[in-house]
DSSP file (Angstrom, degrees, kcal/mol; ACC not computed):
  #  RESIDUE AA STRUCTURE BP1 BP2  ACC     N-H-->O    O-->H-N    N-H-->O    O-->H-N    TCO  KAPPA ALPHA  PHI   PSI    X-CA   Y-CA   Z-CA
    1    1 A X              0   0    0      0, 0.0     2,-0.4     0, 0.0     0, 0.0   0.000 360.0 360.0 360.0 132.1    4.6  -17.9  -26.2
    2    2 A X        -     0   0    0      1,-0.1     3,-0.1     3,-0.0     0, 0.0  -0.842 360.0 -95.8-114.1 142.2    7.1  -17.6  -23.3
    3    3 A X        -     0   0    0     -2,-0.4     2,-0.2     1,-0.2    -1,-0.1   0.245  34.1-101.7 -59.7 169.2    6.3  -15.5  -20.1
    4    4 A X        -     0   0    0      1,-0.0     2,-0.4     0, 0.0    -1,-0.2  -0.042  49.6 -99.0 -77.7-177.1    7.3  -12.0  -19.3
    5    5 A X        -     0   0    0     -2,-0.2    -1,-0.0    67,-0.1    -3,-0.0  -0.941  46.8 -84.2-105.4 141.8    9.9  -11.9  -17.1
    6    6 A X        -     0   0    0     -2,-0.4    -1,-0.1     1,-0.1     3,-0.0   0.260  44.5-113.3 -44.4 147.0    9.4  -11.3  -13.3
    7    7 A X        -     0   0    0      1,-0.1     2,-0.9    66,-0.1    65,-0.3  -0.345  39.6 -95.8 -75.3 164.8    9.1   -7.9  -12.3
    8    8 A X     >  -     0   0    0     63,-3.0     4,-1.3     1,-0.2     3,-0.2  -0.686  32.3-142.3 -85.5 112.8   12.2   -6.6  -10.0
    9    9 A X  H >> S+     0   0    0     -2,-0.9     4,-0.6     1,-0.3     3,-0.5   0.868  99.5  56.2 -34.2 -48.9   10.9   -7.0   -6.1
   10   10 A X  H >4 S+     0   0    0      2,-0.2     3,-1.2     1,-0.2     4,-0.3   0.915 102.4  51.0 -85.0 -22.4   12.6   -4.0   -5.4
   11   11 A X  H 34 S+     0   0    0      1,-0.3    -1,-0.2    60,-0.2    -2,-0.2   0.740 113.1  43.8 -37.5 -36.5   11.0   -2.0   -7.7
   12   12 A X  H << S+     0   0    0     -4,-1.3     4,-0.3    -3,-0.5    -1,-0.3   0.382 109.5  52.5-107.4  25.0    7.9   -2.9   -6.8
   13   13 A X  S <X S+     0   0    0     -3,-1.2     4,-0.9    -4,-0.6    -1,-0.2   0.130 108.2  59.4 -84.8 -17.1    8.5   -2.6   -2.9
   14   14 A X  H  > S+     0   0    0     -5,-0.3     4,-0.6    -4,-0.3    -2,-0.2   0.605 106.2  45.4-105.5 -12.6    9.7    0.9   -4.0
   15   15 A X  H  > S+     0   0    0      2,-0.2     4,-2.1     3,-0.1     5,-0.2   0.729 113.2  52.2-109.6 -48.7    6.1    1.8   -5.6
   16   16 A X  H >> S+     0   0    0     -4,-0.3     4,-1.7     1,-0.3     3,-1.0   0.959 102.7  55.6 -62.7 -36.2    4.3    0.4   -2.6
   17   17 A X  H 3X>S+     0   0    0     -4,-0.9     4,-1.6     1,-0.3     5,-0.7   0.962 102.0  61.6 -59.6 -56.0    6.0    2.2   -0.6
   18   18 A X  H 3<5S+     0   0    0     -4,-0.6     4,-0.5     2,-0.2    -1,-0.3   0.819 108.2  37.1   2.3 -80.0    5.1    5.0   -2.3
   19   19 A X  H XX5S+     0   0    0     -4,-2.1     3,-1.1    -3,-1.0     4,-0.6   0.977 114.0  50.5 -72.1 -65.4    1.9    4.8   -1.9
   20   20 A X  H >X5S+     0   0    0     -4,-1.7     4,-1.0     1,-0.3     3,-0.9   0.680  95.2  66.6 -61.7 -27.3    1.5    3.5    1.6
   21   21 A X  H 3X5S+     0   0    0     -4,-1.6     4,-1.3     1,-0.3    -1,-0.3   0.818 112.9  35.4 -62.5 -38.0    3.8    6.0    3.6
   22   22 A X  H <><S+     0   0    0     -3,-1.1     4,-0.6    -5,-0.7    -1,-0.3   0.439 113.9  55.2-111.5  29.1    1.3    8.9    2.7
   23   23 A X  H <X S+     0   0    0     -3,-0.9     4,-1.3    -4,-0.6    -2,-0.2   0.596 111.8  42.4 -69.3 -18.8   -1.5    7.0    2.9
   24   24 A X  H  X S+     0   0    0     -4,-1.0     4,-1.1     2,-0.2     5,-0.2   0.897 114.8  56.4 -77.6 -62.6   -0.5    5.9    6.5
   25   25 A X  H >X S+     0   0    0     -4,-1.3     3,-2.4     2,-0.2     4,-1.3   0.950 108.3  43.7  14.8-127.7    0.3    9.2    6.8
   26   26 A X  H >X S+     0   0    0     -4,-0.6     4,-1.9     1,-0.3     3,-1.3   0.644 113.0  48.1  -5.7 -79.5   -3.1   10.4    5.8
   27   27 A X  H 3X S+     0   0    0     -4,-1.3     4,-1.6     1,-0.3    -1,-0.3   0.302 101.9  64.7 -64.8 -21.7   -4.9    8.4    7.6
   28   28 A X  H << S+     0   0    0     -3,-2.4     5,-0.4    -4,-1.1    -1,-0.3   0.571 104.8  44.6 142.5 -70.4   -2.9    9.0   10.7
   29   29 A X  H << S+     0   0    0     -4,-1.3    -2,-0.2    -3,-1.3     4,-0.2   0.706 117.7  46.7 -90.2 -22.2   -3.9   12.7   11.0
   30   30 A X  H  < S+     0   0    0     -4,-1.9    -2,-0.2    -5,-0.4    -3,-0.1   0.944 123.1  24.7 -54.8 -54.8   -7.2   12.0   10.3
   31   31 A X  S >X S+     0   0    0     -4,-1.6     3,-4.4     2,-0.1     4,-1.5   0.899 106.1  69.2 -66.8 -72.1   -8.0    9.0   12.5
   32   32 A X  H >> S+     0   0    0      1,-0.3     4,-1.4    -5,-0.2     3,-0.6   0.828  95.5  52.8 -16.9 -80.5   -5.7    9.2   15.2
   33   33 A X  H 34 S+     0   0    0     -5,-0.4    -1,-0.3     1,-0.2    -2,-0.1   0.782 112.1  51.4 -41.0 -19.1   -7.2   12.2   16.9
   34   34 A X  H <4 S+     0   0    0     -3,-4.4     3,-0.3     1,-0.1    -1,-0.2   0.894 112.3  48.9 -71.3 -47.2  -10.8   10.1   16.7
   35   35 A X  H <<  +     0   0    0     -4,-1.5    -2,-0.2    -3,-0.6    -3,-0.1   0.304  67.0 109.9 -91.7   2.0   -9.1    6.9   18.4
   36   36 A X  S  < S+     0   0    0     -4,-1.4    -1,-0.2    -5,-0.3    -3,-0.1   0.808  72.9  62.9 -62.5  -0.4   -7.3    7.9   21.4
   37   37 A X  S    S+     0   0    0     -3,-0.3    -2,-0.1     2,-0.1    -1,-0.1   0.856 100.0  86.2 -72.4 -77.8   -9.8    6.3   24.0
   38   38 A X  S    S-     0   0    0      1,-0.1     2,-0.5     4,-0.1     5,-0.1   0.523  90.4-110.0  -8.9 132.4   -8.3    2.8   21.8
   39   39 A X    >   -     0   0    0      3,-0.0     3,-0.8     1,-0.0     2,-0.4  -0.722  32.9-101.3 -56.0  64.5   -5.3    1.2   22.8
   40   40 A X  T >> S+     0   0    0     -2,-0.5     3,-4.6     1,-0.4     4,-0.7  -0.536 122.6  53.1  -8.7 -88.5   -2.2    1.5   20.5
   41   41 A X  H 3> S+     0   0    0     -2,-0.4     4,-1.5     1,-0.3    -1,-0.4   0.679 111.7  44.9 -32.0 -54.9   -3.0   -2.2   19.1
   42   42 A X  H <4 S+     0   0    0     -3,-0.8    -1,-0.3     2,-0.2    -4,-0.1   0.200 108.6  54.1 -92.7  29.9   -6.5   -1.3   18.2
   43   43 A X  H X> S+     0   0    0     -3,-4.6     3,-2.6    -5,-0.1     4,-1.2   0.744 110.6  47.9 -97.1 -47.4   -5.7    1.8   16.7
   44   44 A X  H 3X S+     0   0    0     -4,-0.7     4,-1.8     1,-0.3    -2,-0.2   0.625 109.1  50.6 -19.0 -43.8   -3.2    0.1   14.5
   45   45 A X  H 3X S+     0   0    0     -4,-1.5     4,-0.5    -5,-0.3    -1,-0.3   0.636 107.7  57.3 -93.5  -5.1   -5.5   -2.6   13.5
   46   46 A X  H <4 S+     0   0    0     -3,-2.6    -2,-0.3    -5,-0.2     3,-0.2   0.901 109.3  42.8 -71.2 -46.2   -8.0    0.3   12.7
   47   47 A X  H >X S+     0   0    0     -4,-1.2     4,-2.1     1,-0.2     3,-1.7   0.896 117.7  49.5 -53.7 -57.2   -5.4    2.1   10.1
   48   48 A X  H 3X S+     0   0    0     -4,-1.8     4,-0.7     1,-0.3     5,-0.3   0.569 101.1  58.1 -93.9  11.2   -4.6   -1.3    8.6
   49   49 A X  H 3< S+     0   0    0     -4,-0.5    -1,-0.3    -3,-0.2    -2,-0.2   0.187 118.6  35.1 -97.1  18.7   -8.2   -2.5    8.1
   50   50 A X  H <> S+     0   0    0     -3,-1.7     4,-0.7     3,-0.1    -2,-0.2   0.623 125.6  41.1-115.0 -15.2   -8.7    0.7    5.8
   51   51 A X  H  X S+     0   0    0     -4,-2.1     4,-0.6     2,-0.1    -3,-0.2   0.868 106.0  61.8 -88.4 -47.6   -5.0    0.6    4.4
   52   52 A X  H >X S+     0   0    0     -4,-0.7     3,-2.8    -5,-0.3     4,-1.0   0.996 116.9  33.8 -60.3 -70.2   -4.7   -3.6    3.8
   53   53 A X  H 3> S+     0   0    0      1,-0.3     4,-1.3    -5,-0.3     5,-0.4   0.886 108.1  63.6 -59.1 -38.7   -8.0   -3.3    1.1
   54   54 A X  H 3<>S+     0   0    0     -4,-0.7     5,-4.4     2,-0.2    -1,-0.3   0.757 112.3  36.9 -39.6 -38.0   -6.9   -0.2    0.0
   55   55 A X  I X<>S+     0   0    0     -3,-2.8     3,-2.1    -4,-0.6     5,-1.5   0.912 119.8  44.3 -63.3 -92.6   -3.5   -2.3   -1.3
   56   56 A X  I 3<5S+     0   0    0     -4,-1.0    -2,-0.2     1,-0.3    -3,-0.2   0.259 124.5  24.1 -53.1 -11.9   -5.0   -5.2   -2.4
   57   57 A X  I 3<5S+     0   0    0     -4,-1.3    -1,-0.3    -5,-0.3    -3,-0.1   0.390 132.9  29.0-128.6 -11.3   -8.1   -4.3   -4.4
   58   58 A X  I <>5S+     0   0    0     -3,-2.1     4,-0.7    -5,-0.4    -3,-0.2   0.651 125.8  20.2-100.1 -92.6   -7.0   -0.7   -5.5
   59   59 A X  I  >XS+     0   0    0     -5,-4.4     4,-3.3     3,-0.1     5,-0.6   0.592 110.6  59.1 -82.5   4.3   -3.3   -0.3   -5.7
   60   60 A X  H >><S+     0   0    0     -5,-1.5     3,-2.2     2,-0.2     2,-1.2   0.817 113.6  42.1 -78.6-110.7   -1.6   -3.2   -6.1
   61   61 A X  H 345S+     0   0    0      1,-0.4     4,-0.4     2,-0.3    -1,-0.2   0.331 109.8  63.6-107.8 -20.9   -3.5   -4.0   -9.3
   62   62 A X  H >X5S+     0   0    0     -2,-1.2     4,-1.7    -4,-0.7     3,-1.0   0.971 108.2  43.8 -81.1 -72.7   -3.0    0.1  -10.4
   63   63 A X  H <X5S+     0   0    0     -4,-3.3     4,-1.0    -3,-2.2    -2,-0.3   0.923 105.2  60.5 -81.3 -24.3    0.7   -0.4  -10.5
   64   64 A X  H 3<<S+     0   0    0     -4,-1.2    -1,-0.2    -5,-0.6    -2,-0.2   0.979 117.4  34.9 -41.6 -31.7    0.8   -3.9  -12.4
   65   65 A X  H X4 S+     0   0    0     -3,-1.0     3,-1.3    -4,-0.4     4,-0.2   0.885 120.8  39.3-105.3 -59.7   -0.7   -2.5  -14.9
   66   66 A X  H 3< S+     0   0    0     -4,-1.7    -2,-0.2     1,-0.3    -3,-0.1   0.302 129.1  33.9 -88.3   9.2    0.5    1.2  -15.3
   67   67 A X  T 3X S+     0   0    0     -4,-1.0     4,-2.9    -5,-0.1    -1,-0.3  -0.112  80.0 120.5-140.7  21.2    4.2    0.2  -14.4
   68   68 A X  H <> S+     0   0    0     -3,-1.3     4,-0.7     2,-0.2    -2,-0.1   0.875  82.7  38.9 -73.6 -32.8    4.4   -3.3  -15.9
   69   69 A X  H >4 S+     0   0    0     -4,-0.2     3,-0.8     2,-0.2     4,-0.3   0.918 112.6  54.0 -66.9 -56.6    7.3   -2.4  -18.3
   70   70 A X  H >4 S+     0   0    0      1,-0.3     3,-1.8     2,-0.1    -2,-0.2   0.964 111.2  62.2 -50.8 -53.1    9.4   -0.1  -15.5
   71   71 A X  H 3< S+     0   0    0     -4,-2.9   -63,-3.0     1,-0.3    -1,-0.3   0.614 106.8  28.9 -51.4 -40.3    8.9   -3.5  -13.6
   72   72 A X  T <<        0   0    0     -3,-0.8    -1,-0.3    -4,-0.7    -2,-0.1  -0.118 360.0 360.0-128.1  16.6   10.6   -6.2  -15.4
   73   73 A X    <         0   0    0     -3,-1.8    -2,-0.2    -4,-0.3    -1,-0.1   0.442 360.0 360.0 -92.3 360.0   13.3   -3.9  -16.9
């Protein structure tokens, strides 16, 4: 059986994006106002250790699957 063929990078840079700009977003008018004692850099790393897992275990695996065709056309 011979592989699909690789999905197109920019497609799928174009889905994440997607997602993460209003989730950053989101998160962003939520947080923010909580974290101002924090310095820039550890508000930042506050957003991206809820955002990073959010990727990697949620949506990343959500579009592979529900865009796998749109991907590799």
């Amino acid at each position: 059986m011979t592989p699909p063929p690789p999905f197109k990078k920019w497609k799928f840079a174009f889905l994440v994006w997607c997602f993460i700009y209003p989730m950053i977003t989101l998160v962003s008018m939520f947080l923010l106002p909580h974290l101002q004692f924090l310095p820039g850099p550890l508000r930042t790393l506050s957003i991206s250790l809820i955002l990073v897992p959010l990727m990697v275990w949620f949506y990343i695996p959500f579009i592979q699957k529900r865009f796998y065709n749109w991907l590799r056309k």
